[in-house]
Each structure stands twice: as C-alpha cells, then as structure tokens.
C-alpha positions as CSV (number, residue, x, y, z in Angstrom):
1,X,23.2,-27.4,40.5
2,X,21.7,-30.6,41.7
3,X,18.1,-31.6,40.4
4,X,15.0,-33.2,42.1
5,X,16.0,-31.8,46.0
6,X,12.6,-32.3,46.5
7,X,12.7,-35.6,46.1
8,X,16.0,-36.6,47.4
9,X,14.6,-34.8,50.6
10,X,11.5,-37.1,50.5
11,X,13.8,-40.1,49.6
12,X,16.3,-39.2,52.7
13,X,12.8,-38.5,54.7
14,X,11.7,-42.1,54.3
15,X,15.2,-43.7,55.0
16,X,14.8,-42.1,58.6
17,X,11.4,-43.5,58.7
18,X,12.0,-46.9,57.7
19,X,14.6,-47.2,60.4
20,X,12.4,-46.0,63.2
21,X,9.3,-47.8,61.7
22,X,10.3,-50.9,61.1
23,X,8.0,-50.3,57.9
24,X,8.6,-52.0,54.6
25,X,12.1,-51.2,52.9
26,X,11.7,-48.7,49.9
27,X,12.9,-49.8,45.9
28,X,16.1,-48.4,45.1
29,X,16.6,-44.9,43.3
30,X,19.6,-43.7,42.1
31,X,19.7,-40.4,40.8
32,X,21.8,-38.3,38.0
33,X,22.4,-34.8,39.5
34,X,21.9,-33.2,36.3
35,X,19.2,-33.6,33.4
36,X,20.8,-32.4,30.5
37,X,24.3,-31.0,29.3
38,X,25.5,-29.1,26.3
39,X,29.0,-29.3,25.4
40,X,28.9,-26.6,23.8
41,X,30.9,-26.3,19.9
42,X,33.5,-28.3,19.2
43,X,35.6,-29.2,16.4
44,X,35.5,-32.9,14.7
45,X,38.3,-34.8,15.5
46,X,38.7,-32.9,19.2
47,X,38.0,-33.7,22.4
48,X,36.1,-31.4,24.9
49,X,37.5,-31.1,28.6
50,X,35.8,-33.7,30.9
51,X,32.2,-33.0,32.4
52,X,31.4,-34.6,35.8
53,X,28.3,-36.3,36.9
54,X,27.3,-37.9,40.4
55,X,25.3,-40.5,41.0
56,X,23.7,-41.0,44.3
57,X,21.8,-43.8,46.0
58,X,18.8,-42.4,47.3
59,X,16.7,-45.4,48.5
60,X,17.5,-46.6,52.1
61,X,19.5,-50.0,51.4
62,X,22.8,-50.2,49.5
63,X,22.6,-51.0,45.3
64,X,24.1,-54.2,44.8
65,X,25.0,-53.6,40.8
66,X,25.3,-50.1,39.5
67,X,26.2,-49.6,35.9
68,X,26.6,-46.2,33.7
69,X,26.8,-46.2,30.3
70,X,26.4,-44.0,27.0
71,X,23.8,-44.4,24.2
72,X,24.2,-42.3,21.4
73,X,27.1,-41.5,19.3
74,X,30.0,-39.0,20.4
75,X,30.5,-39.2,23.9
76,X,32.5,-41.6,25.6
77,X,33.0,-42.1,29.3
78,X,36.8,-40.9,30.4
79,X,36.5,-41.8,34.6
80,X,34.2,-44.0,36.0
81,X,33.6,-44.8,40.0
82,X,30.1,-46.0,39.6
83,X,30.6,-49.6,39.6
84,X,28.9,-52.3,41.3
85,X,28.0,-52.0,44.8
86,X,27.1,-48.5,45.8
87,X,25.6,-48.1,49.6
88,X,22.6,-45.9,50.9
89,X,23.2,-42.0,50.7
90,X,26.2,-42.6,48.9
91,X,27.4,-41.5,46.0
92,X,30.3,-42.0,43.2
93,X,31.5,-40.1,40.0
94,X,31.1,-40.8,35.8
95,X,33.3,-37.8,33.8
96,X,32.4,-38.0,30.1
97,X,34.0,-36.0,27.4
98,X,32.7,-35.0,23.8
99,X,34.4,-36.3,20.2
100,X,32.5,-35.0,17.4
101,X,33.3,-37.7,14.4
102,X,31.1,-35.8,12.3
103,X,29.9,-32.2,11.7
104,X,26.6,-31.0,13.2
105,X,24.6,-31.8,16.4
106,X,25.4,-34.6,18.7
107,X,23.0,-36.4,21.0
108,X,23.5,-39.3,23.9
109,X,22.2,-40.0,26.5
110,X,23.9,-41.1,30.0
111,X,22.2,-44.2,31.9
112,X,22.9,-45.7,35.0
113,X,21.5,-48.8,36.1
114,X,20.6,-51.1,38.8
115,X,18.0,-49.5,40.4
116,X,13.9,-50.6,38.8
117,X,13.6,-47.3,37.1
118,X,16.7,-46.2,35.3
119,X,17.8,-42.7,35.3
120,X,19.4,-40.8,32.4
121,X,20.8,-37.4,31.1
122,X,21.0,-36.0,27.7
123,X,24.5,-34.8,26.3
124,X,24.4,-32.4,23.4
125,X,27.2,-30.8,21.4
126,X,27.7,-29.7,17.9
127,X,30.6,-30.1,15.8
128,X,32.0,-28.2,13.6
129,X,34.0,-28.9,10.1
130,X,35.5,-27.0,7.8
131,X,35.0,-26.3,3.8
132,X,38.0,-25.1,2.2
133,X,37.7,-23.8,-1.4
134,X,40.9,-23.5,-2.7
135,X,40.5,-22.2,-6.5
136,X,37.8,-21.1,-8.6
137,X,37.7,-20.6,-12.9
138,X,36.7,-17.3,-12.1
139,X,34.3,-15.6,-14.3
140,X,32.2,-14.9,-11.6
141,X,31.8,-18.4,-10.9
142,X,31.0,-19.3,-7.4
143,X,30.6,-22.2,-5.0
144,X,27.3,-22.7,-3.3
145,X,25.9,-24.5,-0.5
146,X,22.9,-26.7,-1.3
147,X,20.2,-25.2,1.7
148,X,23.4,-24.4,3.8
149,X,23.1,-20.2,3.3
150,X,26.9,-19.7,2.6
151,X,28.6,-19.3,-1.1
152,X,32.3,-18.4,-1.9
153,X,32.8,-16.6,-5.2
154,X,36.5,-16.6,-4.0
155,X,39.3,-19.3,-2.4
156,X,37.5,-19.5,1.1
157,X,37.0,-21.3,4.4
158,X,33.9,-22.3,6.0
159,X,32.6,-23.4,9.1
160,X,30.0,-26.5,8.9
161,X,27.3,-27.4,11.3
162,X,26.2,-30.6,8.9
163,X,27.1,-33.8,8.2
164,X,27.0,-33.7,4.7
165,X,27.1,-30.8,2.1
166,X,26.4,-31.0,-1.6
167,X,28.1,-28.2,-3.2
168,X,26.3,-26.5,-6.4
169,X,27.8,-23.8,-8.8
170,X,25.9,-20.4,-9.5
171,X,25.6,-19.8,-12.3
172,X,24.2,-23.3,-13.2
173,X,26.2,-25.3,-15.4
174,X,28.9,-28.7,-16.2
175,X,31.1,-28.2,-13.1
176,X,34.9,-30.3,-12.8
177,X,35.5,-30.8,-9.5
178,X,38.9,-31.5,-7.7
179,X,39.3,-32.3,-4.4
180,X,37.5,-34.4,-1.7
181,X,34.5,-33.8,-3.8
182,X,32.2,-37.3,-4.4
183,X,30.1,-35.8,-7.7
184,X,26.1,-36.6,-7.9
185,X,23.5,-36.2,-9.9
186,X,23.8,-32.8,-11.9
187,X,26.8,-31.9,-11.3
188,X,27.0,-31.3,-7.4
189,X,30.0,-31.7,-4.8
190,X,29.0,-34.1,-2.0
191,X,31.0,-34.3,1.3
192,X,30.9,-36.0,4.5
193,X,31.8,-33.5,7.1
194,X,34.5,-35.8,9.1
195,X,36.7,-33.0,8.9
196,X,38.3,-30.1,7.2
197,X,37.1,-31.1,3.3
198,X,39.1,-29.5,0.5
199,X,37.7,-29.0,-2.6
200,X,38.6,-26.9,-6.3
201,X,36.1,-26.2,-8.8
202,X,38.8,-26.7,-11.9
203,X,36.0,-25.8,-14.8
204,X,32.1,-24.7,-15.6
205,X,30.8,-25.6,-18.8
206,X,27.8,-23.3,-18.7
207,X,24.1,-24.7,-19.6
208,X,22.9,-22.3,-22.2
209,X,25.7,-22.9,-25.1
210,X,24.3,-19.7,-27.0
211,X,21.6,-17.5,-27.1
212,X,20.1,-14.9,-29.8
213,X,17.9,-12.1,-28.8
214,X,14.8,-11.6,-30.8
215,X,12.5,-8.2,-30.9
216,X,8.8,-10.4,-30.3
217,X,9.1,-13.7,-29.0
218,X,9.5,-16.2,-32.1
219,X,6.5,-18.2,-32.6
220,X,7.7,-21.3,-34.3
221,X,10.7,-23.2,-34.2
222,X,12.0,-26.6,-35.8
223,X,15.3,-28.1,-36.5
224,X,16.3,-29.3,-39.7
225,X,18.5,-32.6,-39.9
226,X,21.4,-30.6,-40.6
227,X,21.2,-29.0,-37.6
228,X,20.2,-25.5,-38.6
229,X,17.2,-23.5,-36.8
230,X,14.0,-22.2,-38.4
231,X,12.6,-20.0,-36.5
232,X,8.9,-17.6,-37.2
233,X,8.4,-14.4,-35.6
234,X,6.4,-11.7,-36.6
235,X,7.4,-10.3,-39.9
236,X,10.0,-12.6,-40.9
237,X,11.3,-16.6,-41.0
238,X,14.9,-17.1,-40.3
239,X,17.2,-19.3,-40.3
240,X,19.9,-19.9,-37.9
241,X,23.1,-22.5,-37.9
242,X,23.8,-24.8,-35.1
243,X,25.9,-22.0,-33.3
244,X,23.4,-19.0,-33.9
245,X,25.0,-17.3,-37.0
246,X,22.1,-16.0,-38.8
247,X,22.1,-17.7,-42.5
248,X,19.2,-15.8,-43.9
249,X,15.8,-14.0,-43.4
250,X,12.9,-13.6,-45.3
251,X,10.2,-10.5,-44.7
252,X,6.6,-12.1,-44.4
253,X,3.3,-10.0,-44.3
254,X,1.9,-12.1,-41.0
255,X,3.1,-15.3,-40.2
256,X,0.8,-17.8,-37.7
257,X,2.4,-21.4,-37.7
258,X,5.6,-22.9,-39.6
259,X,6.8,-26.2,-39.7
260,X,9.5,-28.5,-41.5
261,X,9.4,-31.4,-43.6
262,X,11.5,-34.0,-44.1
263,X,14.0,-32.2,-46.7
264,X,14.2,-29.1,-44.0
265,X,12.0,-27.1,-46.5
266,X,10.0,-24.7,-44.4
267,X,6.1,-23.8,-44.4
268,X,4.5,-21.1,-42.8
269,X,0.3,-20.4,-42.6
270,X,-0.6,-17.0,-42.4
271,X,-3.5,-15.3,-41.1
272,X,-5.2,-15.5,-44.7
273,X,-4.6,-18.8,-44.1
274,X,-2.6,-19.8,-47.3
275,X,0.4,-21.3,-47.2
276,X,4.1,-20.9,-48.4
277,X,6.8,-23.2,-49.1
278,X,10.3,-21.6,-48.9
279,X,13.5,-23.9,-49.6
280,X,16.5,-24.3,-47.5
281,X,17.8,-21.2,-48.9
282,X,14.3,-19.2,-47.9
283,X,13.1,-18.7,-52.0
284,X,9.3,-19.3,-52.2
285,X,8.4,-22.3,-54.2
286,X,5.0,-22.1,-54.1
287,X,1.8,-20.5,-52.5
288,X,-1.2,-21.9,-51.9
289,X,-4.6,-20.2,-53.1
290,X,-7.0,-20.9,-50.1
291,X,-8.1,-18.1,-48.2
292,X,-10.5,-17.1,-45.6
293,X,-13.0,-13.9,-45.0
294,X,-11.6,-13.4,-42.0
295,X,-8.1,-13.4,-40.4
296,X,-7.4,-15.8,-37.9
297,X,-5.0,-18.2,-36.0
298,X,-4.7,-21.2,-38.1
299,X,-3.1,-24.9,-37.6
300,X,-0.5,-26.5,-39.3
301,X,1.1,-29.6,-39.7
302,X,3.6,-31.6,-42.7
303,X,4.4,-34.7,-43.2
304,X,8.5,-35.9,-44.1
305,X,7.4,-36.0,-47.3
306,X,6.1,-32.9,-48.1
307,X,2.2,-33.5,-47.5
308,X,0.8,-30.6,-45.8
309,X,-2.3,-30.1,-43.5
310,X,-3.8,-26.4,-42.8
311,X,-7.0,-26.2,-40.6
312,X,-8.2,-22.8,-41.3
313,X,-11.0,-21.2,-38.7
314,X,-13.5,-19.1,-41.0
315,X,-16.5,-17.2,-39.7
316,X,-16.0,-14.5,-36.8
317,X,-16.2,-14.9,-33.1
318,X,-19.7,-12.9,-33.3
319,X,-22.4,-14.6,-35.7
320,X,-20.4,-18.5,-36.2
321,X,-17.4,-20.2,-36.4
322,X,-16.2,-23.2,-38.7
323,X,-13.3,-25.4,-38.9
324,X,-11.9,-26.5,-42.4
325,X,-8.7,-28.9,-42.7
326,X,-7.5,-28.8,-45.6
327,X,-4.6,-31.5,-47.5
328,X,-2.3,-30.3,-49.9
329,X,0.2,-32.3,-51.9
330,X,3.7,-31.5,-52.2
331,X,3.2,-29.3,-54.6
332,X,0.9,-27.0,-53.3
333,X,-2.6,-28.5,-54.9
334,X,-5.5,-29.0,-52.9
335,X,-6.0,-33.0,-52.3
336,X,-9.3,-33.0,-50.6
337,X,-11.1,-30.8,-47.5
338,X,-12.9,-31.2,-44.3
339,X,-15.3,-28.9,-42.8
340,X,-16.5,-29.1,-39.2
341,X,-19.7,-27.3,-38.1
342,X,-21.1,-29.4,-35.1
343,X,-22.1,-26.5,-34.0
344,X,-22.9,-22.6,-33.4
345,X,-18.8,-22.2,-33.0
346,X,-16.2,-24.8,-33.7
347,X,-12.4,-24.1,-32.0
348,X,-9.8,-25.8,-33.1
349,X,-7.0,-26.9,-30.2
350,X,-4.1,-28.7,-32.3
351,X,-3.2,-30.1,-35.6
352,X,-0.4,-33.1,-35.6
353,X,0.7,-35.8,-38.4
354,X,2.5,-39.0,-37.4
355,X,5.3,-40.3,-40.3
356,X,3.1,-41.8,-42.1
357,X,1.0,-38.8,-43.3
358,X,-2.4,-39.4,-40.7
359,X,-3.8,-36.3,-39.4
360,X,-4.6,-35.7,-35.5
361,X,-7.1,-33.0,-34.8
362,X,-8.3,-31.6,-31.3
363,X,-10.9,-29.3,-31.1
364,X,-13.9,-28.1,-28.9
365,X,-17.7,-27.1,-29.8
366,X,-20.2,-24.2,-28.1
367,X,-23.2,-22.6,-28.8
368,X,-24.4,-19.8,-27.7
369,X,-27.6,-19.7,-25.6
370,X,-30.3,-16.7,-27.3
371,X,-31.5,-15.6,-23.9
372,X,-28.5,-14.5,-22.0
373,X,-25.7,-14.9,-25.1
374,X,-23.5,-17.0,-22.6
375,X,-21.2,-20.0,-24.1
376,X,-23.0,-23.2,-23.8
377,X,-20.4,-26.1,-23.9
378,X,-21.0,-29.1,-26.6
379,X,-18.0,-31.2,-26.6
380,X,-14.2,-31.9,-27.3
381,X,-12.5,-34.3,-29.2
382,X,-9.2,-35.5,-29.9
383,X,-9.8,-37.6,-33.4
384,X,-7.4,-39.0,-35.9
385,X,-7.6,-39.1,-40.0
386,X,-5.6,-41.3,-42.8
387,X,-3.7,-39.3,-45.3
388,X,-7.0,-39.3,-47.2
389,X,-9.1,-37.8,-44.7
390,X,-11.0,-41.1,-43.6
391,X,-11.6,-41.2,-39.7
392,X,-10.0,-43.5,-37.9
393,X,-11.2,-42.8,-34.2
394,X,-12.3,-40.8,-32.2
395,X,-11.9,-39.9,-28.6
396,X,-14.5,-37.2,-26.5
397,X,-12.2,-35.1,-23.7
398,X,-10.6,-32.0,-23.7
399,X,-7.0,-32.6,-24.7
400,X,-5.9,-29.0,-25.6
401,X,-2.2,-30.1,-25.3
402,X,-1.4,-33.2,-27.2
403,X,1.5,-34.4,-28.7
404,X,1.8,-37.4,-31.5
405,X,5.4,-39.6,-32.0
406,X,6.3,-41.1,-35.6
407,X,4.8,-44.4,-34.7
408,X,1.3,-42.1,-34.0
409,X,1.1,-42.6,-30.3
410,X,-0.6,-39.6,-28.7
411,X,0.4,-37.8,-25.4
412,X,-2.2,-36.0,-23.9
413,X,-1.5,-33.6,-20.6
414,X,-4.6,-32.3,-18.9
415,X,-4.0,-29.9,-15.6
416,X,-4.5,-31.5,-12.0
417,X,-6.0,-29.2,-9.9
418,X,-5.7,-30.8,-7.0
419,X,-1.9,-30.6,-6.4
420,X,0.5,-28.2,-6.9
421,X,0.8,-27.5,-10.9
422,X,0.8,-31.3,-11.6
423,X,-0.7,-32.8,-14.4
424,X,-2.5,-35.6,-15.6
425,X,-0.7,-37.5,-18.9
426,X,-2.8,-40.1,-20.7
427,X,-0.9,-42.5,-23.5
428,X,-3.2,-43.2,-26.2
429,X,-1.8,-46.3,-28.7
430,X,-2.0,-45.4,-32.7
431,X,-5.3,-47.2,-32.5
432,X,-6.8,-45.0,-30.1
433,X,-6.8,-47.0,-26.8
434,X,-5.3,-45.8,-24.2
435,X,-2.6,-47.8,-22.9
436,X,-1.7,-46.1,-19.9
437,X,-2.9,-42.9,-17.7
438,X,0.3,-41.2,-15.0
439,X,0.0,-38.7,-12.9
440,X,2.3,-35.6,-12.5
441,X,1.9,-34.4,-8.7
442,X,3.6,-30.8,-7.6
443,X,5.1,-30.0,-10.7
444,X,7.3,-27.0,-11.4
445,X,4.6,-24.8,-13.1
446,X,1.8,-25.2,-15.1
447,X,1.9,-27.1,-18.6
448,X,1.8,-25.2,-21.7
449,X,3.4,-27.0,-24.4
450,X,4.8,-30.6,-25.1
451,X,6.6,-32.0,-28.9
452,X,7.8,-35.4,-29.6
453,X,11.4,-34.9,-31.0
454,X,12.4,-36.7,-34.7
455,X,14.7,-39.5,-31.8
456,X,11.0,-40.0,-30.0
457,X,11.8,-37.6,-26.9
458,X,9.0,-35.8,-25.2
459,X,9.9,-32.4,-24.1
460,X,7.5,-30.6,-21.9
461,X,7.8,-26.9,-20.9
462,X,5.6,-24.3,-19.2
463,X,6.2,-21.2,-16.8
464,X,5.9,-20.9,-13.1
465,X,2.8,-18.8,-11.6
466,X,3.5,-16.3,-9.1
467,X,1.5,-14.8,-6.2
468,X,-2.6,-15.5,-6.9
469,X,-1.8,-17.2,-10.0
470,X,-1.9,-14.1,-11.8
471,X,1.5,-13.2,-12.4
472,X,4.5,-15.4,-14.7
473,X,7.8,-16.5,-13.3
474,X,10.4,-18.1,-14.5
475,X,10.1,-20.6,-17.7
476,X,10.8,-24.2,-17.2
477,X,11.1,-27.4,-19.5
478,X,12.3,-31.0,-19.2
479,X,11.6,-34.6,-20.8
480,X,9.3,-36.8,-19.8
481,X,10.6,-40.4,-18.5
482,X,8.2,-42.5,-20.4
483,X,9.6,-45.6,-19.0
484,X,8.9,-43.7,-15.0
485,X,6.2,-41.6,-16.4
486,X,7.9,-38.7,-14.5
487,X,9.9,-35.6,-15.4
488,X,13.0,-35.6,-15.4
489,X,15.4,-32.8,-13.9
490,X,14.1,-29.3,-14.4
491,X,15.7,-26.6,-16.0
492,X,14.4,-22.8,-15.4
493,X,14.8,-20.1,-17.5
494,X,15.5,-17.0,-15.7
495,X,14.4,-13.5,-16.8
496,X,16.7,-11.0,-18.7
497,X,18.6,-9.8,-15.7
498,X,19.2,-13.6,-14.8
499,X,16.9,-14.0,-12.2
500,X,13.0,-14.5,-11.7
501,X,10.7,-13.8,-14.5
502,X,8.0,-13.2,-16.7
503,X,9.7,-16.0,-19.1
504,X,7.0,-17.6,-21.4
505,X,8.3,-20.3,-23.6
506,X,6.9,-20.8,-26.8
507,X,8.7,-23.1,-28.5
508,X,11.0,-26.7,-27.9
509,X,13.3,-28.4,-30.0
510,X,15.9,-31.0,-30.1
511,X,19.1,-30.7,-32.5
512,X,21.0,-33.8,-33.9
513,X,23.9,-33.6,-31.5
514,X,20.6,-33.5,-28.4
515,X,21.0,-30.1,-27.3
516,X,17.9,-28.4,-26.9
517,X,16.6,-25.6,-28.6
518,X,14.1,-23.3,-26.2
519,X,12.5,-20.0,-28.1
520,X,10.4,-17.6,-26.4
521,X,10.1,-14.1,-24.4
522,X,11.3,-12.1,-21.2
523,X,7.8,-10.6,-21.0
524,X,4.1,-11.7,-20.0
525,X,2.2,-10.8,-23.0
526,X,3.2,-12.8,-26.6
527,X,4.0,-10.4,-28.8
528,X,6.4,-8.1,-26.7
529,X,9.7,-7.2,-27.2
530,X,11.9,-9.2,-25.6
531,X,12.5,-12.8,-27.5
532,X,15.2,-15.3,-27.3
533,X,16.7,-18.1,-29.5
534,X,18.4,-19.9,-26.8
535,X,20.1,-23.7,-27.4
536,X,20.8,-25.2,-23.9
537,X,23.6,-28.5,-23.3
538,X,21.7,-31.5,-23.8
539,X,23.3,-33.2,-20.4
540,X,20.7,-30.6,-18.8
541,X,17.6,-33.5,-20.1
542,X,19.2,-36.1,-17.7
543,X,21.5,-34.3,-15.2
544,X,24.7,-35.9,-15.8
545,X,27.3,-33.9,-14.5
C-alpha cells in the first residue's frame, strides 16, 4: 500500500498550480512508497526472494541525480532503475533482497537521494542459525544456553536468534569441549552464529571433588600441611584425609573454637573455657586449668609454634560482662593474662595471631542506661599485642570481620548499605596504618566470614538473603583479588536437593594441592542437622576452564 497519499495529493495539487500560476517552482521530493519492511525469518547464509520499492518524483520539475542506497548490514540491492535523471510524476523501481551473515535481527535502512530532504525505509529481518550438539558424557550432564532459555541434556539441534552464544554445563563443573567451541573464562562454549555451529561436550570434571555429610553443621575447620582435615562439631573433633576417609574421632563434652598449629596438632576451647591439645592421632596431651563461672562462646587463636591465645568472656549477659585473654605456652602453662572491663559489658568480636606469635583482638563496649535498661554504645576497637601482651596499636571502628596474613596485615570488611550486599574492605599494614580502603559494590550476598590461607589467599564467603532480608539462600565464597581489590568468580552452594537454599557456611579452607575446603549446613539455624564437609576444585578461585 502506498504511504503519504495525502501528501503526494498536495504535491500533485501544487504541480497543477505552479503551471497555471506562474508561481515559484516547488523543491524536489521524491518519495519511498513504503516506510518499513520486514523480511520476515531467514536462515544465515540464504537469500530472501526480492522486495520491490518505488520511488516517485513528487515535486513539479524533473530530479537531475537520483541515487538509492543501503545503510546497514544484510541487505543488498538486486535491481535498480533509480538512477540519475528521474522526471516530474515519474517514477522508477529499487528490489532489495535479505542475506543474514549472522544470526539474530537485522536492520538497514533504504535512502534515496537527490532531492533536499532524503527519504528512507527501514528493512528488518532475523536470521536464524543453528546449534548442533552432537554428544554428551552423559551422567545427566547437559548443555545450557547462557540467557538464551534452551538446554539439551541429549544430542540436539537448535534454532538461534543471536549472534553469539556461550554455552554453560549444568551441573557446574571443568567442561572439554569439541567442536566449533572457542572456550572463555570458566569453562564456557562461545560461538559466533555465522551458521550451523557444531559442538561435543567430550568431559565434566565436576566442581565439588567430594563431600561428607555431617549431623550439625561443623564449626571449625583447618588443614594440616599434610593435607588432612580437622574438623569441630558438636560432640566430637575429627579428622578427615585429603579424599574424605574419616582417620579418627574423638568424643568432646562441648567444643566452641579449634585451631592448628604448625605441627597440625589440634586445639579446641570449650565452653568452660579451658583448652585441649590433641596430637595428630587425636590423644590429649594436655588440658589447661582455666575456667570461667559461666559458659560461654570463647576465642581462640595459635601460633606455628604451639603458643596459644584463649579470650574467655566471664560474667553473664544480666549484671556484667568481662573479657580475659589469656597466653599459654606450648605446654599448656599460663604465660601471662589480660583483662578488659572498659565497661558495664565487654564483647569480644575476633581473636587472630600473625607468624610471629602477636595477638589481634576486636571487640566492642556497652553499658547499660539505669532508667530504661537499653544498650548504650561505648566503642569498638580492632587492637594488636606482642607475644608478651604489650600493645602495639590500636584502632577505634567496628571491624567484627577481620582477618590477619603471616606478615600481620589485617583485612577488615565492614557492610555497605548503600548497594546491593557490597562491602567496604580496609587494608591495615602490620603497623596499624591503613594502606588502602576498596569498595565491594552489588556483591553476591552478605559477608559473614573471611581467613587468610597459610600461601596468603584471602577467601571470603557468606550466604545470599532472600525476600525482606529475612530468609537464607544459597551459600557463596570466592577470593579476594588483592592486586584488583575485587572478588573473584563466585561459586554458590546450593541446598541439599541441589538447588536454592538455606546454605550457611561456617567454615573456609585451602589444602596444599589449592582446593578449597567449605564446611557448613543445609539449614538456617547453626546447630541443625544438616552439615557438610565439602572440598571444591581449586580452578573454581580463578575460573579457568
């Protein structure tokens, strides 16, 4: 159907005019007699059947030079009569055809010249490639389109409205493509839709190399520089070799924190608050004889060689609360004691020791006001000891999550609320100055742990909140880039039926040969049954494929 017969009407109106008049002669118009066309579908590499446009002169003189031509990729002009000299009323014929050169939509436009204002059209089409899957490990291994809505857990063929298609696997893991595959970053398929792609997905090295399910989520785990994996939960410490085979468990009567040193002996506070040494076959070596009135959730921290550092809460949540850090020698004696009572109630937030034996201590201060018994805030503090209990700095901010390195650099990670589960991470030097401050924007969940592994790697991990922030997804953890100050790729933990959550993570580790150790729960509430021992491919840290 022709366009603008108002106007060509008006246009052939004035031509009569001017030749009665004698008035002015009119600028030249020439006119495409349709706006827009779509070519419809059309496989890459074909041609579509010819579409005809006409051009007509709709000014009252002739056009002296009249050009058409095509802007815009994948549309050429077959048939052209529209050239040069083109007379009043008259018009002449362009025929254009579609070749899609690569999958997905297709815009041009057609402009013909030689009139002041150039008119135009716009061509549309989509083309359409193919994805051909030819094999599969099986497994229930399948191929999955990256944002693309189509999967093949089968030899398949797919049509493909896109120019380019990454390819994932589900499950997740070390894919081995074959094929017209061009592999990216973790692992993916990438193809340039220029026609039917074949591809094979020869292998899948999954990412979780083992797991071991717990009763309550474990709530301390280490790695010894064999390779084996200590692990606390509630009732027992066990130990676990590199590929899960339990080596041996010991019964314990309430077990708060444990932690290695440098022989892999293990330690573990408990709520009295004394500690126990255990050997690398799990006999006790010694017991400590401090104590405390009333159970609690202690600190602990040891040094490679053997120095250990226990900060103990005593007093109750009701009347007052004090902190005492306490340093004993490899042997179990008390070497001297700190006690903290800056105010009413004294909390403590973390205990860490560097390589050389110096103590980092976080911890916050309230009182209590008489009239209405509310919380009244004092301070926090982030502060750092020698190995004989001599401050060495001290720094006032609330760094409930902080993590020290051998060298006794401190990571700090403090919640930014005004993106999306970002953080703020500030580098404090051994000396206490800060050296740097980054920023962490739209993160995958909120921050609840960080640990420097024995190699200097700084693993993060946290869970996802769901709906008003009330509800736990899936677990997540990565390594910091503390060259980029960013994470690196993610990896989720999925809930017990392999998808979704509650996950909580408690615990992050790296082995000798890099692989990562992740311990935790499939429920919301610590405690619950539930827990996993899980020890994930290293390669997941930096997404190589």
């Amino acid at each position: 159907m022709l366009r603008k017969p108002l106007l060509a009407l008006l246009l052939s109106a004035s031509v009569i005019s001017a030749a009665c008049s004698g008035d002015e002669q009119k600028p030249a118009v020439l006119i495409i007699d349709r706006e827009a066309v779509d070519f419809g579908e059309l496989e890459v590499g074909q041609t579509s059947p010819e579409h005809l446009f006409t051009v007509r002169n709709a000014s009252p003189s002739a056009v002296e030079s009249v050009s058409v031509k095509v802007e815009g990729s994948g549309f050429t002009i077959a048939a052209n009569t529209c050239e040069r000299f083109l007379d009043a009323g008259m018009e002449c014929e362009v025929r254009v055809r579609f070749s899609p050169r690569l999958a997905g939509p297709s815009e041009a436009h057609l402009k013909v010249e030689g009139a002041p204002d150039v008119d135009s059209a716009v061509l549309k089409g989509m083309g359409v490639g193919y994805v051909e899957v030819r094999s599969l490990p099986g497994a229930g291994a399948h191929v999955v389109a990256e944002g693309d809505g189509w999967s093949c857990g089968e030899p398949c063929k797919v049509p493909v409205r896109k120019a380019q298609v990454t390819l994932r696997t589900a499950p997740a893991g070390f894919p081995t493509w074959g094929g017209d595959c061009t592999v990216v970053a973790g692992g993916g398929c990438s193809l340039v839709i220029d026609g039917t792609k074949v591809v094979s997905l020869e292998e899948l090295e999954p990412l979780l190399r083992w797991e071991a399910r717990r009763g309550p989520h474990p709530r301390s785990v280490a790695v010894s520089a064999g390779g084996d994996i200590v692990a606390l939960e509630v009732g027992q410490l066990q130990r676990l070799s590199s590929t899960g085979q339990m080596l041996w468990s010991v019964p314990l009567s309430g077990g708060v924190e444990m932690a290695l040193d440098g022989a892999s002996n293990a330690y573990v506070v408990e709520y009295s608050g004394r500690v126990t040494l255990y050997d690398t076959n799990g006999q006790v070596l010694w017991t400590s004889s401090e104590a405390v009135e009333y159970p609690s959730w202690h600190e602990l921290a040891v040094s490679a060689n053997g120095h250990v550092y226990v900060l103990l809460s005593q007093g109750n949540v009701e009347h007052a609360r004090q902190l005492k850090l306490i340093a004993l020698s490899p042997q179990g004696a008390e070497r001297w004691s700190l006690l903290f009572n800056e105010g009413q109630f004294n909390y403590a937030s973390g205990l860490e020791v560097n390589a050389q034996g110096e103590v980092y201590l976080a911890g916050s201060v309230f009182n209590r006001n008489t009239t209405s018994g509310a919380s009244v805030f004092v301070k926090s503090y982030l502060r750092k000891y020698s190995a004989e209990g001599a401050i060495r700095w001290e720094t006032q901010a609330a760094w409930d999550l902080f993590a020290v390195n051998a060298d006794g650099a401190t990571s700090t990670v403090v919640p930014d609320y005004q993106s999306t589960w970002g953080f703020n991470q500030r580098w404090i030097g051994a000396n206490g100055m800060t050296q740097w401050t980054a920023t962490v924007q739209n993160g995958p969940g909120v921050v609840t742990l960080q640990t420097f592994s024995p190699t200097g790697t700084l693993l993060v991990g946290g869970h996802e909140l769901l709906g008003d922030g009330t509800e736990i997804g899936r677990g997540w953890f990565s390594a910091m880039n503390l060259t980029t100050r960013a994470l690196g790729p993610v990896t989720y933990v999925e809930g017990s039926t392999g998808a979704g959550g509650p996950v909580r993570i408690s615990g992050l580790a790296l082995t000798p040969a890099g692989h990562v150790v992740v311990t935790g729960g499939f429920s919301a509430i610590r405690d619950q049954d539930g827990g996993f021992i899980r020890v994930y491919d290293g390669r997941v840290l930096t997404g190589a494929p």
